[in-house]
Structure formats: structure tokens, C-alpha cells
C-alpha positions in Angstrom: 1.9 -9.0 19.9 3.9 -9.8 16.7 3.0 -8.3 13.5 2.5 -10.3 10.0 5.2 -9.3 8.4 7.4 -10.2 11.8 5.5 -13.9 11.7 6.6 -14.1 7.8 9.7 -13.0 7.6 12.1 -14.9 10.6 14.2 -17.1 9.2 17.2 -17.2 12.2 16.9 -17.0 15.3 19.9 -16.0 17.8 20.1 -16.8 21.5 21.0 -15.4 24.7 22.7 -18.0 26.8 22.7 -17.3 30.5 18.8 -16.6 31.4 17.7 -18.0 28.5 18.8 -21.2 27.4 20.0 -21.8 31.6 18.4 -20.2 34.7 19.3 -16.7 35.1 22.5 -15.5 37.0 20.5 -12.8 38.6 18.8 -15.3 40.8 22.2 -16.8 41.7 23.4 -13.5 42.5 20.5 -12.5 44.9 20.8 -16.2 46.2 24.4 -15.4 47.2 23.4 -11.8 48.4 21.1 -12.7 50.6 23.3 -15.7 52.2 26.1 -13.3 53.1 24.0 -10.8 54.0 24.4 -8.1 51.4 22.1 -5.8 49.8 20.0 -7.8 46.8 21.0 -6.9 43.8 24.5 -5.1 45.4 26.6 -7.4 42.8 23.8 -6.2 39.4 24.6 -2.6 40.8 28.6 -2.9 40.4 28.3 -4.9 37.0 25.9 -2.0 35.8 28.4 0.8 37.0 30.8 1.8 34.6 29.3 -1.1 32.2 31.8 -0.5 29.3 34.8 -0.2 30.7 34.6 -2.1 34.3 35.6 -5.7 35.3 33.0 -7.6 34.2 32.9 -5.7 31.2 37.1 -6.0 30.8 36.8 -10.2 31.8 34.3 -10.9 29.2 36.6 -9.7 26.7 39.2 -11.3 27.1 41.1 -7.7 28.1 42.4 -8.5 31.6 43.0 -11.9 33.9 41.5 -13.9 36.6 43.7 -12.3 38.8 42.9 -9.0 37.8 39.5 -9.2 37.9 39.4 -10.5 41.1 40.8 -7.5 43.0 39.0 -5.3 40.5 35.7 -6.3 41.3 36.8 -5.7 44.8 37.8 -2.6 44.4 34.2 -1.9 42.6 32.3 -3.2 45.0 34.4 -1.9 47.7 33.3 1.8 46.4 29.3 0.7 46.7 29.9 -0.5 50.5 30.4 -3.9 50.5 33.6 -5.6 49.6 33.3 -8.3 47.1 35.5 -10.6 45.8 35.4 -11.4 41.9 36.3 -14.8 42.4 33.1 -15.3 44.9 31.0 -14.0 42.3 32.3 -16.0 39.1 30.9 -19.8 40.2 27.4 -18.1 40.7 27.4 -18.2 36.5 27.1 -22.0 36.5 23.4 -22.4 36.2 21.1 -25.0 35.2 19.8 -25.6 32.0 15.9 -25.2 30.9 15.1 -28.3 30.0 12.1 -26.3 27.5 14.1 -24.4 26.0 16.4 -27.1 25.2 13.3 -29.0 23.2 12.6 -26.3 21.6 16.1 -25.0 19.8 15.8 -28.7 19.2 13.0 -28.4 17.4 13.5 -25.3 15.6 17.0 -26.6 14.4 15.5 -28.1 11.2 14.0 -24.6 10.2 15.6 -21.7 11.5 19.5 -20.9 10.8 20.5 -20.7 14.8 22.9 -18.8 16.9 24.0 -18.6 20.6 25.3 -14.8 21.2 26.7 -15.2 24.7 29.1 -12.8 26.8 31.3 -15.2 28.7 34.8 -15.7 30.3 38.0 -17.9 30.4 37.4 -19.6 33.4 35.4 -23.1 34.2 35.2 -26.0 31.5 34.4 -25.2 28.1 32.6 -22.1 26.8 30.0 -22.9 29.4 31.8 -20.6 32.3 30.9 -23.7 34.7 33.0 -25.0 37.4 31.4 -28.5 37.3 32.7 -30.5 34.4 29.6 -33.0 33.9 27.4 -30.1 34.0 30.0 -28.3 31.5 29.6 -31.6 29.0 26.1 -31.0 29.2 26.1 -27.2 28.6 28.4 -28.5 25.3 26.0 -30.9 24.2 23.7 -27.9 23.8 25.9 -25.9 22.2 26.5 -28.6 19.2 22.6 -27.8 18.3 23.5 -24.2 17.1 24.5 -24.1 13.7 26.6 -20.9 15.0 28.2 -19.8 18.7 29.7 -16.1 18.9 31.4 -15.8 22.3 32.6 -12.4 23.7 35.7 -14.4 25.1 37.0 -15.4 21.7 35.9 -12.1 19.6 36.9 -9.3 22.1 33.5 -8.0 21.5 30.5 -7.9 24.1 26.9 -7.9 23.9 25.9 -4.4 24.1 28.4 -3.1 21.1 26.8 -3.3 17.9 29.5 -4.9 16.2 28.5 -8.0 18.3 25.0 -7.8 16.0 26.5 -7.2 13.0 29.0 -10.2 13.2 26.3 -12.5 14.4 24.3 -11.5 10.6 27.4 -11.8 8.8 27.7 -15.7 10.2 23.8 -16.3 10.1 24.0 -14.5 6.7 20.7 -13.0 6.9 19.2 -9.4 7.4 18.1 -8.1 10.9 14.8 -8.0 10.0 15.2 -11.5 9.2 16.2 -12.5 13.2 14.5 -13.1 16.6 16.4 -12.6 19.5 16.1 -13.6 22.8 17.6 -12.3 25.8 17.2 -11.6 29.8 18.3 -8.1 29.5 17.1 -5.0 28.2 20.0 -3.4 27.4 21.3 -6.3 25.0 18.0 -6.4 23.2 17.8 -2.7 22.1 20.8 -2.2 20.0 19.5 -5.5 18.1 15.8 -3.7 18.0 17.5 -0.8 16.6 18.7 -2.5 13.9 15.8 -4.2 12.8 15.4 -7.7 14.6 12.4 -8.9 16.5 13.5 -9.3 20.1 11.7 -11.1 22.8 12.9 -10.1 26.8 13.1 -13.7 28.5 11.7 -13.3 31.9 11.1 -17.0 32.6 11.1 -20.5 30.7 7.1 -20.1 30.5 6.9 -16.4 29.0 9.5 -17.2 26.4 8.1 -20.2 25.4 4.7 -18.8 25.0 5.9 -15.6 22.6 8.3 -17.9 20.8 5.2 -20.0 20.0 3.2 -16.7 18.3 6.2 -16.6 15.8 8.0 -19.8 15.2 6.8 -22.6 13.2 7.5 -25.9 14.2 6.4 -28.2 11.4 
């Protein structure tokens, strides 16, 4: 899957947060969907339309409020049928932890220069965007293994903009073809494949474990 000079050369990995290190939102989303009897994947279509400029997009760096996202994303999803409220939607980002994947950035932290690229928002305890505060300590706890954290919230920047990628080598202080990165969603991975990075797409806690495994080296 991985070519030689891929296995040789990593020296950093950088890390997607939600739907890699924790569960995915998606499922939380479609969870929520299917409970209030909307369309799946209704609240993915409005964060997809207009993805530059709309309220997700807006919240995540740091460009509007709470409040104004709120009746934003209502008036977004409002236009796709099915009027949603953005503070409805923002708990569903508290998700669980892998345990896995936890062991593993564990393991790798002796080897590999580390970083956790997340797009998050001011809301919740912490960076963790998590509206439980023992589950927000623990989301910290794992975010003290990362020898670097870039958050969208704190450099008005978002994962896909390519500035994102070229802060997070500037901190790591390493080439892109000297990075892996993980992440849940296509989009974020190709500007960082562009550039030169390995990328792995997390599906689930198995798959990403198993192509980490052709690259890394634990010992």
C-alpha cells in the first residue's frame, strides 16, 4: 500500500481529532437524525453547503458567536427542508474516545514528533468541544500526549485552507513528505496529499490501526 520511500522517510505524524482519535460525529449526527425523524445525513448536507463561508465553517473560526450560529444553522437547514437548530446539533460533537488509538499515539510519542490538527469551537469544557466535564478531563489528558495541538478556534484557520498545513510543518518543523496524516474526511486529506504528506482516510479504529501498522515503527 505504502511505498519504501513513504515507510523511510515519516518522521511526524499529525492527527485528526474527531473520527480519529474519538468516534466519529457522523454517527452522532445520523444517530440524532434518525431519532427526530430527519433525513440521514440532512445535518452533513448543510455543513457541506457553502463549506467556506457557512456556520459551521464561520463557528470553527472563531468568526461569529454561539448565538449566531445557532439561528444560522437554522436558517441553513431551514433552506434544505428541515429546520435545525445549531445548538441541537453542537452536543452531538462530544464523542467517545478510541481507546486504540489512544495506545498507540502513546506508543508512537517516543518516535515520531506529534500533532493534533483539529477544527473545533468555543463551546463545552476545554478544547475538547464536550459538554461533559469528566469526559472533557479525559479528552485533555489526551491532548498532553501531543508534542503539538493546532486548533481552528484559536488560529482562525480551518482544516481545508492550506495555511492550516503549512502552520502545522512550521511547528512540527519537518517537510510534508516527512508527515502522515490521519483524518475521517476526504476533503481535509487532499490539500495535505497535495503537498506531499502520506495520508491515511480513518474509516474505523480497526482500518486505521492496521495501515498505521504498514508505516510506523514501534520499537
Amino acid at each position: 500500500m505504502f511505498t519504501e520511500r513513504e515507510l523511510k522517510s515519516t518522521k511526524g505524524i499529525i492527527w485528526d481529532f474527531g473520527g480519529v482519535i474519538t468516534e466519529s460525529p457522523l454517527e452522532a449526527f445520523n444517530r440524532y437524525e434518525l431519532e427526530n425523524n430527519l433525513p440521514l445525513n440532512i445535518i452533513s448536507k448543510v455543513n457541506s453547503t457553502n463549506p467556506d463561508s457557512n456556520a459551521w465553517a464561520l463557528l470553527e473560526s472563531s468568526k461569529i458567536s454561539l448565538e449566531e450560529f445557532d439561528q444560522m444553522f437554522l436558517e441553513e437547514s431551514e433552506k434544505q427542508g428541515y429546520p435545525i437548530r445549531g445548538s441541537s446539533v453542537l452536543p452531538l460533537l462530544s464523542c467517545d474516545v478510541r481507546p486504540k488509538m489512544v495506545a498507540m499515539l502513546k506508543a508512537l510519542s517516543h518516535r515520531y514528533v506529534q500533532l493534533c490538527l483539529t477544527n473545533n469551537m468555543k463551546f463545552g469544557h476545554g478544547s475538547s468541544m464536550s459538554d461533559n466535564k469528566e469526559r472533557a478531563e479525559h479528552i485533555a489528558s489526551v491532548m498532553n500526549i501531543f508534542d503539538y495541538v493546532i486548533e481552528s478556534r484559536i488560529e482562525g484557520l480551518r482544516k481545508p485552507d492550506l495555511r492550516i498545513y503549512q502552520l502545522a510543518c512550521k511547528r512540527m518543523k519537518l517537510e510534508p513528505s516527512e508527515i502522515l496524516y490521519l483524518d475521517d474526511l476526504g476533503i481535509n486529506l487532499k490539500p495535505a496529499r497535495s503537498m506531499g504528506m502520506i495520508t491515511i482516510k480513518v474509516t474505523s479504529e480497526e482500518q486505521a490501526m492496521s495501515d498505521l501498522a504498514e508505516i510506523v515503527t514501534l520499537n
